[in-house]
Structure formats: structure tokens, C-alpha cells
N, C-alpha and C positions, 0 to 999 in steps of 0.2 A: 550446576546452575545453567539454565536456557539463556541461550547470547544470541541475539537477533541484529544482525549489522547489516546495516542499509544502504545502499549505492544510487546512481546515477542522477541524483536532484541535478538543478542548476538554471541558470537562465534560459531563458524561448520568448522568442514575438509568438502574438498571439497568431492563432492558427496552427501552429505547430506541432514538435509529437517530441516526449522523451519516456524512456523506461525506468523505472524505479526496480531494483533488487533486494530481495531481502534472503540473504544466506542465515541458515538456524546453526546450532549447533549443532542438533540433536534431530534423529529422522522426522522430516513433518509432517508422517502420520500418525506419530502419539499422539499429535495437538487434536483437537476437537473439530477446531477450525483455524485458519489464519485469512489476516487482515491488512487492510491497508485504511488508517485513520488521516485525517489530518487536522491542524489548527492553525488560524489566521489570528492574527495580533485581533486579541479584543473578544475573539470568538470561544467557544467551547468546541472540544474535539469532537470532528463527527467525524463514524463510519464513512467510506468513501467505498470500498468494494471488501467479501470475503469471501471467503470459499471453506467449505468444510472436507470434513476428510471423504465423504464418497463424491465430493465433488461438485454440490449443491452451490449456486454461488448466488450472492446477492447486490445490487448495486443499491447506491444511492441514487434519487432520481434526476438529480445535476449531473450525472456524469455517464447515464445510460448512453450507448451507442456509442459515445467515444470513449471509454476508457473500459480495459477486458484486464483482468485478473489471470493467472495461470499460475500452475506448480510444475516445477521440474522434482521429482523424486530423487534422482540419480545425483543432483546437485544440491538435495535441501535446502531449496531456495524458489523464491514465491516471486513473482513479477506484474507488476502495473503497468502494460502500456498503454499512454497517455496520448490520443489524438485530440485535434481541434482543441486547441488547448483555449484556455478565457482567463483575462487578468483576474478575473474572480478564482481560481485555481489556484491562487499564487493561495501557500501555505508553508508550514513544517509538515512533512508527510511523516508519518511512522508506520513502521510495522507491527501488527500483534500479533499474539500465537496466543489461543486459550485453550487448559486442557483440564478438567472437572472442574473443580472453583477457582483456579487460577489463570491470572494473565500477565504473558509477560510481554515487552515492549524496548521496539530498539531506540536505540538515540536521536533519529527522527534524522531529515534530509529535506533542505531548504529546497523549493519551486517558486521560481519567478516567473509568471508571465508578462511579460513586458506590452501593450496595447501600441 
């Protein structure tokens, strides 16, 4: 079973920068692609940034230019770092890994931005 555990959420004043981790269980180039979703009380989840396995990435257009995606191999573990951040950012972040018709999804990781 693919286990996706998420680190670094937490409170920020707006402006600011934190990093989001998502360690796999399992090497992250099986996956297809992995992700960074998120959901705000009220909202549906959306895409926020992902990257596939040759390295293609995509953003959401809220979050272009401040926030970049990466993968460490060595570490099986996928990163969000979050600049200029906006009390509109405040979410549950998650991580996803998709690999043929499956996705799977970590336990998600609270971001406050505070204004």
C-alpha cells in the first residue's frame, strides 16, 4: 500500500514562504505524476502544482511564479515551496501520487495565512 506523509504546513503573515514535504513510500518514479492539491472549508479540491515523471510540471494560475514544485529521488519525496504567500492560500494541502488509474493521497497538512 502507497503511504504519502506530508510535512511542513503551519501558520505565515501574509507575504511569506513555507515548504510543504511529501515523503512516498515507494520510488516516485512509478507514480505517473505527483501533486500538490489543496481544499479550503467550503471549496472543492483543486490542483495547486504537479509534476510528472520526466519532469513536466504544471501550475495552477493562482499560484504561478510563487510557488515551484520539485522532486528529490534520493529521498522519495516531492516539495512545495510556497512564496508570497495570500490569506487566500490558507487551505488543507495534500499530496497525490497517480500511477495508471489510481490515486493515492496523503493526510493533507493545515496552511494558515494570516493578512
Amino acid at each position: 500500500q502507497v503511504r504519502l506523509v506530508e510535512t511542513g504546513g503551519g501558520m505565515v503573515q501574509a507575504g511569506g514562504s513555507l515548504r510543504l514535504s511529501c515523503a512516498a513510500s515507494e520510488n516516485i518514479f512509478m507514480f505517473n505524476s505527483m501533486g500538490w492539491y489543496r481544499q479550503a472549508p467550503g471549496n472543492e479540491r483543486e490542483l495547486v502544482a504537479s509534476i510528472n515523471v520526466g519532469g513536466n510540471t504544471i501550475y495552477a494560475d493562482s499560484v504561478k511564479d510563487r510557488f515551484a514544485i520539485s522532486r528529490d529521488g534520493a529521498k522519495n519525496t516531492v516539495y512545495l515551496q510556497m512564496h508570497r504567500l495570500k490569506p487566500e492560500d490558507t487551505a488543507v494541502y495534500y499530496c497525490n501520487a497517480k500511477v495508471l488509474m489510481r490515486n493515492y493521497w496523503g493526510q493533507g497538512t493545515q496552511v494558515t495565512v494570516s493578512s
